[in-house]
Structure formats: structure tokens, C-alpha cells
C-alpha positions, 0 to 999 in steps of 0.5 A: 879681701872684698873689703879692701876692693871695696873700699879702694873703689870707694876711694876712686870714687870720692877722689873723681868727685872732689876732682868735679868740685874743683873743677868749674867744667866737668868736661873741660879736660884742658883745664884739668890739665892747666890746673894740674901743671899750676900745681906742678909749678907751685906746691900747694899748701894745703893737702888735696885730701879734706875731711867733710868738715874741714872742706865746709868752713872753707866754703 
């Protein structure tokens, strides 16, 4: 049971994370919020979810 916890506490992590990467600002709340309704409106076509690899050759 550790584990899982573990493991789901990681994954928070990593998500707050990529959540920094894309935004410019990691204060900047009101972006966040202008991001998330841009992808409300318009699905995206890629998963936010990204291998370490897949995420270099888009850099």
C-alpha cells in the first residue's frame, strides 16, 4: 500500500512539473486559467501526457 502512495505522489509531482514547463510564468495564475479554457474550446491533439523522450525531439 506504501507503494501506490508512493507512487501517486510522484505522479503529482511530475504533473505540477510539466504544468511549470508549459507555462511561461510559474506565478502567473491567470495564464494557467487562459490555457486551460483555450484547451476546453479546441481539443488538443496531442496527449498532455509525454515520455522524456518523445518530449526531447519536440524541443
Amino acid at each position: 500500500m506504501a507503494r501506490i502512495i508512493k507512487s501517486v505522489k510522484t505522479n503529482k509531482i511530475s504533473i505540477q512539473k510539466r504544468l511549470q514547463d508549459l507555462l511561461p510564468h510559474r506565478h502567473c495564475s491567470i495564464d494557467f486559467r487562459r490555457r486551460e479554457r483555450a484547451m476546453q474550446k479546441k481539443p488538443h491533439p496531442q496527449p498532455i501526457k509525454m515520455s522524456s523522450q518523445e518530449r526531447r525531439k519536440h524541443h
